[in-house]
N, C-alpha and C positions, 0 to 999 in steps of 0.2 A: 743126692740130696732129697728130703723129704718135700713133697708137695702141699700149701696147706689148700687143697679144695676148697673149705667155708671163706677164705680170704680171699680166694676167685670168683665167689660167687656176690661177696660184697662189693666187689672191685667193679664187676660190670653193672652190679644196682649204683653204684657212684658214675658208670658211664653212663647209664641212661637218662641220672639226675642230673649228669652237665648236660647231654645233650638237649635235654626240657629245659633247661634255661640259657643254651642258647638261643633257642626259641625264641624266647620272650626276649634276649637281646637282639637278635634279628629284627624283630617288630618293632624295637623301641628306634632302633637304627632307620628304618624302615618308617616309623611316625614322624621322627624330624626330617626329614628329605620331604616326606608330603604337607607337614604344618609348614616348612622355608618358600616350599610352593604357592604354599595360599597366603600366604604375610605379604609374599610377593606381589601377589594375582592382585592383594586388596589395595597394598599402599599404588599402583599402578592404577588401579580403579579409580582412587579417591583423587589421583594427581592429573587426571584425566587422560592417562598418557597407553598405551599398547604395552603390552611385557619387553616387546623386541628395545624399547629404549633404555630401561637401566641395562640390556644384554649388551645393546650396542655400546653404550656409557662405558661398560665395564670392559668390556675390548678395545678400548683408545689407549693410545701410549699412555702409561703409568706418570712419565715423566712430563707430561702436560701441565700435571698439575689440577685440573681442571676442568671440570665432566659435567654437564648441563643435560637434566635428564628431564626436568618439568618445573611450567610455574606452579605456585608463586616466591618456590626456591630453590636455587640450582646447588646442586650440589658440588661441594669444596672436595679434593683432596690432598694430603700432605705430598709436596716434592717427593718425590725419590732420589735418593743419593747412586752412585755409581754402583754401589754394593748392595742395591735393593732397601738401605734402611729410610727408614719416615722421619725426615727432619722435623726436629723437635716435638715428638709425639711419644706415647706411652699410655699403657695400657693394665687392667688387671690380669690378675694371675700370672699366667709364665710371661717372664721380658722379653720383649721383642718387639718390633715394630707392628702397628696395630693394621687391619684390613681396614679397605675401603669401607666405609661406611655412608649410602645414600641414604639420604634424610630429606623429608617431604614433609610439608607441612600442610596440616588439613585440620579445619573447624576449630581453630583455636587449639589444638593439641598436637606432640608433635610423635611422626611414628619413624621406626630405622629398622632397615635392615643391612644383614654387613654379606657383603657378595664375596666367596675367597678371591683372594689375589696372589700374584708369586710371592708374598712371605710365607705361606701357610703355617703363620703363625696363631696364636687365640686372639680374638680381642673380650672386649668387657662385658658384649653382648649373652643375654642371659639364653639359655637352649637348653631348657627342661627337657625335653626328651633325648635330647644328644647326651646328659648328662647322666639322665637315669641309663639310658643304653651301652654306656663306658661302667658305671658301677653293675650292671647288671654282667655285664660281662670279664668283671673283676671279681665276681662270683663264681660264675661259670669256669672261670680257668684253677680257682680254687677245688673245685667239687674236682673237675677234671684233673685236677694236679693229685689227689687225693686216691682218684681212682686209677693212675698210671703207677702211684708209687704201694698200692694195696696189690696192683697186678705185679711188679716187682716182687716184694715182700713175700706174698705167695709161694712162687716159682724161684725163691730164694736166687737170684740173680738180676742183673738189668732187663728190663721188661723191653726187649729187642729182636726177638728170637725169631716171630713170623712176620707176615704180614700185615695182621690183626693188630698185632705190637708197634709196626712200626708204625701203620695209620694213625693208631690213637696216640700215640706221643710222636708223630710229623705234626698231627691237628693243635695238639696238647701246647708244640713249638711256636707254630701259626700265630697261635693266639697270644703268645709270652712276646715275639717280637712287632704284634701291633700296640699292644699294651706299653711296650716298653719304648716305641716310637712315639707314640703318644703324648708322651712325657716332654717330647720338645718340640714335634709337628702338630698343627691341628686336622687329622690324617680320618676325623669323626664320619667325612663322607664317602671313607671304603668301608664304612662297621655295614654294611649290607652287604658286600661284596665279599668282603676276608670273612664275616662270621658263615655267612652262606658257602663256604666255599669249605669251613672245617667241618659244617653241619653232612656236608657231602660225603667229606673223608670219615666221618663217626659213622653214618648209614652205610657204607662202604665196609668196614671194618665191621661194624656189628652185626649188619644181616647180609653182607656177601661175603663176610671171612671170619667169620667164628670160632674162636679155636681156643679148645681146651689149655688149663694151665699144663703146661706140663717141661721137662728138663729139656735142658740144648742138645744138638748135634754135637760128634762128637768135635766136628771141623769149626763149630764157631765158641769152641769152648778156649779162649784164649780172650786177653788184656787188650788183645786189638778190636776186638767187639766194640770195646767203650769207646776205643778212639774214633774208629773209624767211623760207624754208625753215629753216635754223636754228634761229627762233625758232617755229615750227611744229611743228619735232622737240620742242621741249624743253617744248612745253603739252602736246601728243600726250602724252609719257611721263608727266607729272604727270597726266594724266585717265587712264593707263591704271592707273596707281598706284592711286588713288581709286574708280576703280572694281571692281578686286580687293575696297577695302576695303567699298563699299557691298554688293556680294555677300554679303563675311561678315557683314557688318550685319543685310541682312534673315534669316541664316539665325537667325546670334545671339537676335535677336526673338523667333525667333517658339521657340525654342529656351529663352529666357530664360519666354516665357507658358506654357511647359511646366513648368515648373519649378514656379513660381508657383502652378500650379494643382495640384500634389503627385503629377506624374506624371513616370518614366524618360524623359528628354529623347532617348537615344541619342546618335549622332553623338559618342564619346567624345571625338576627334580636337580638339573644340571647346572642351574645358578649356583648351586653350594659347591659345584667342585671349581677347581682353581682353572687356569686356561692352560691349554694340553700343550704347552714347551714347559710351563713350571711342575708338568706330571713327569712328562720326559725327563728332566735335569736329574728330580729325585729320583725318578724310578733309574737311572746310569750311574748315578753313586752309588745307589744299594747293589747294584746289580754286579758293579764294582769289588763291592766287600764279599758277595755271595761265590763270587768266581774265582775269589780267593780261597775260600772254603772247598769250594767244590776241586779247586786244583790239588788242596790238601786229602782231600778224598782218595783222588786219584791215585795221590802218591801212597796215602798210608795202605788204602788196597792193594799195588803193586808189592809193599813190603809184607804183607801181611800172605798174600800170596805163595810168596817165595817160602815163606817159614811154613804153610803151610803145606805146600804143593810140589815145594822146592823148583819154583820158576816166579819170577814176574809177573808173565805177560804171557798170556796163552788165548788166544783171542775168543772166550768163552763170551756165550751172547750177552750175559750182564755185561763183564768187563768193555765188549764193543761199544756197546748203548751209553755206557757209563764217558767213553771219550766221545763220545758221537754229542753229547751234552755239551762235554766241556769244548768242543769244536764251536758250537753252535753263539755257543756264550762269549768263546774268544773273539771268534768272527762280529759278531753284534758291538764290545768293544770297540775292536782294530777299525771295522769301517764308521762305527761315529765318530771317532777319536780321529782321525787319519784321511777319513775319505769324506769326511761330512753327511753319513746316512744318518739326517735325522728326522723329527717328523715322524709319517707313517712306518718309514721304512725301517726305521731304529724298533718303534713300537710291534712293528710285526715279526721283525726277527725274536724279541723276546718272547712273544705269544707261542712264535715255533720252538723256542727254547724248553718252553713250560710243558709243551704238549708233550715233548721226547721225554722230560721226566715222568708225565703220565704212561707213557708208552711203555718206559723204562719197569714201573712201578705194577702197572696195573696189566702189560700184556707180556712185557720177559718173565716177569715171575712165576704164570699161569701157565702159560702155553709154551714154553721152551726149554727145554732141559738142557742140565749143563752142573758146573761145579757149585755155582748157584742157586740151587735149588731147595730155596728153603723157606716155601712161602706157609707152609704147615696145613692148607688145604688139601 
């Protein structure tokens, strides 16, 4: 098949134009975490009180009821039900039960700010830059979407072929299933973390794997391409997800044994995220769906294998790494599920999880030959 060149060369001015507004999503993600800081810093100022009090307020049982953070008003909050929802409460935009919200009153006016909590649901509260940095980055995945499917069109095939390929449409993935979580979690206080994390994979791909448009091999010229790789993209972005969130988990910890023990925790930034058992819960149900993915992986490569090599299973070092994953990920299950590692323990096993997919990605494909070898550098 013909190559169209000028369509390659439009395809990576369209990756350089997502990567410049991820950018400016990063920052925008990156302003609201330090403006939630200082809203903080001030309503704390004004109530005469240390920052460590709405932290501390904010770590009491949910099911209190009842959080006294400073005079001359203590702050109220709804019951919690068995199921995490806020008796008789309601909120804009998406439904669901509304956050904490601490409210102080000072000079005759009143100010709020909302601390997440385990719904990480939205509440009403207005967040001009969270806002613009969700639409700046529904930009971004547009340009980006634009420039994986000009890379396709090109090379007249699924834009899958190398490394190059799979980077920018793993990142291209990233970023469709935070977008698309969004939608029902208020998930705004990983957009520095997941967009920083695709910003990596783009710089990775464009100046350490640069590769011409050009046809497939002749071994990956078959209908399992789509499948397999596909569904490979799309556990990749759920683990990269999760692993953002195990990150803030263990910072949360040990953040939260700060607390606990009646000392200035710092890292203001960390009021916006939720408390690290409601990062764990979500991050074990995606991790969940992912490893369902990645088991389909497993198997559609084993089939595809066979048809191509006429065997299964031939312990090629991708093929090894590829279950040494799905080991890693079952294990992390089995013992939260079964043995009760949760906590750090849970969080770090998935961090170990992430890294084998880096390992997977970034040093089988480079430095290890095999039937696999098709990273196009």
């Amino acid at each position: 098949m013909g190559i169209n060149e000028a369509l390659g060369q439009y395809s990576e001015l369209f990756m350089l134009l997502a990567a410049l507004t991820y950018v400016v999503a990063f920052g925008a993600f990156g302003w609201d975490m330090a403006a939630s800081s200082r809203k903080l810093a001030a309503i704390n100022r004004r109530a005469g009180q240390p920052a460590i009090a709405v932290d501390a307020a904010r770590d009491t049982d949910s099911a209190s009821g009842i959080i006294d953070v400073a005079e001359p008003a203590p702050v109220r909050v709804p019951a919690m039900t068995a199921g995490g929802q806020s008796a008789g409460t309601s909120h804009a935009g998406l439904t669901g039960p509304t956050d904490r919200v601490a409210r102080v009153s000072s000079g005759g006016g009143n100010s709020s700010d909302s601390v997440a909590d385990e719904s990480l649901l939205y509440t009403s509260e207005r967040r001009t830059a969270a806002r613009v940095a969700v639409s700046v980055t529904a930009l971004a995945f547009i340009v980006h979407l634009a420039a994986v499917l000009a890379r396709g069109i090109a090379a007249n095939r699924v834009p899958w072929g190398n490394m190059y390929e799979f980077a920018t449409t793993g990142a291209l993935m990233v970023t469709a299933v935070f977008l698309l979580v969004l939608t029902r979690k208020d998930l705004r206080f990983l957009g520095t973390f997941v967009i920083g994390l695709v910003l990596i994979m783009l710089m990775a791909a464009t100046i350490g794997m640069p590769t011409p448009v050009g046809n497939l091999v002749p071994a990956l010229q078959s209908y399992w391409l789509i499948i397999h790789v596909s569904v490979a993209v799309a556990a990749s972005a759920l683990f990269t997800l999760t692993f953002a969130m195990s990150v803030l988990q263990l910072i949360q910890t040990r953040r939260e044994a700060t607390l606990a023990a009646g000392q200035a925790p710092g890292m203001a930034f960390m009021r916006r995220v939720p408390p690290a058992l409601s990062l764990e819960n979500l991050a074990y149900r995606i991790n969940a769906v992912a490893f369902v993915l990645w088991t389909f992986t497993l198997m559609a490569g084993a089939i595809w294998a066979e048809e191509a090599w006429g065997r299964y299973w031939g312990w090629d070092t991708k093929e090894v790494w590829t279950f040494v994953i799905w080991v890693v990920f079952a294990g992390y299950l089995h013992a939260r599920a079964t043995r009760g590692w949760t906590g750090t323990r849970a969080a770090w096993l998935c961090v170990v999880g992430y890294l084998c997919i880096i390992f997977n990605f970034a040093v089988v494909n480079v430095f290890f030959s095999g039937l696999h070898s098709y990273s196009g550098l």
